[in-house]
Residue, then its C-alpha position, 0 to 999 in steps of 0.5 A: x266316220x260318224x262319231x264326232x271328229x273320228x279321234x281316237x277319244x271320240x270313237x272310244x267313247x262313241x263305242x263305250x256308249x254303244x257298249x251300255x246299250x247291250x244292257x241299258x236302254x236309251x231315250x232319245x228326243x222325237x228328232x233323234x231318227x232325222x237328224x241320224x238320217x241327215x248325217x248318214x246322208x251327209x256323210x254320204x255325199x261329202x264322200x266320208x262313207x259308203x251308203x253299205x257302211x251307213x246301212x251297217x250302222x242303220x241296222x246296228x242302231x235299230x237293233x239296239x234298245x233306243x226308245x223315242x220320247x213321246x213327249x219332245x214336241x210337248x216341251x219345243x215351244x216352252x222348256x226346249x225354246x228356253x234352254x236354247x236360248x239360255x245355252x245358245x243351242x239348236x233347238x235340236x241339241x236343246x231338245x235333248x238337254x230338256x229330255x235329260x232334265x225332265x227325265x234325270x237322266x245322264x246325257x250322252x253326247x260328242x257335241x262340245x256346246x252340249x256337254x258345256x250346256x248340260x254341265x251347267x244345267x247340272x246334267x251328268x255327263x255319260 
């Protein structure tokens, strides 16, 4: 439902990441919450999910270790507006190519335009 377009290698890998949250933690730019917030709605209202199966998921995210990054407006106008524009992204998606960078950190992600931007910024895929 949420996770990319619902193929079977999207949802495997959607569930591989959820997987490493048992044992690992997650960093996620300050948007992370409001853009999670604005697909489940959206989902909602195209009719793709039920507010019950949102709320399900809402609480098995807030249960996992998912930390917010206190430093993702510092970066906006300067590091996450570059790679923006030199990867054609959202500044959005942007926002977590400048996290992985700045942290070194592995980027787990279903959006193509990212995975492609990372790979050339020399970012890990997860």
């Amino acid at each position: 439902m949420v996770f990319g377009d619902g193929s079977a290698p999207d949802l495997k890998y959607a569930d591989k990441v959820f997987q490493s949250l048992d044992v690992d933690e997650a960093l996620v730019p300050a948007t992370w919450g409001l853009e999670v917030a604005n697909v489940l709605t959206r989902a909602v209202l195209r009719g793709d999910a039920a507010i019950a199966e949102t709320d399900r998921l809402i609480r098995t995210l807030l249960g996992l270790d998912i930390k917010t990054d206190a430093y993702t407006s510092d970066h906006a106008l300067t590091d996450t507006l570059d790679l923006a524009r030199r990867y054609n992204l959202s500044s959005y998606d942007a926002s977590y190519l400048e996290l992985a960078l700045r942290r070194s950190l592995p980027l787990a992600t279903l959006d193509t335009s990212l995975r492609k931007a990372a790979r050339k910024a020399g970012i890990s895929p997860f």
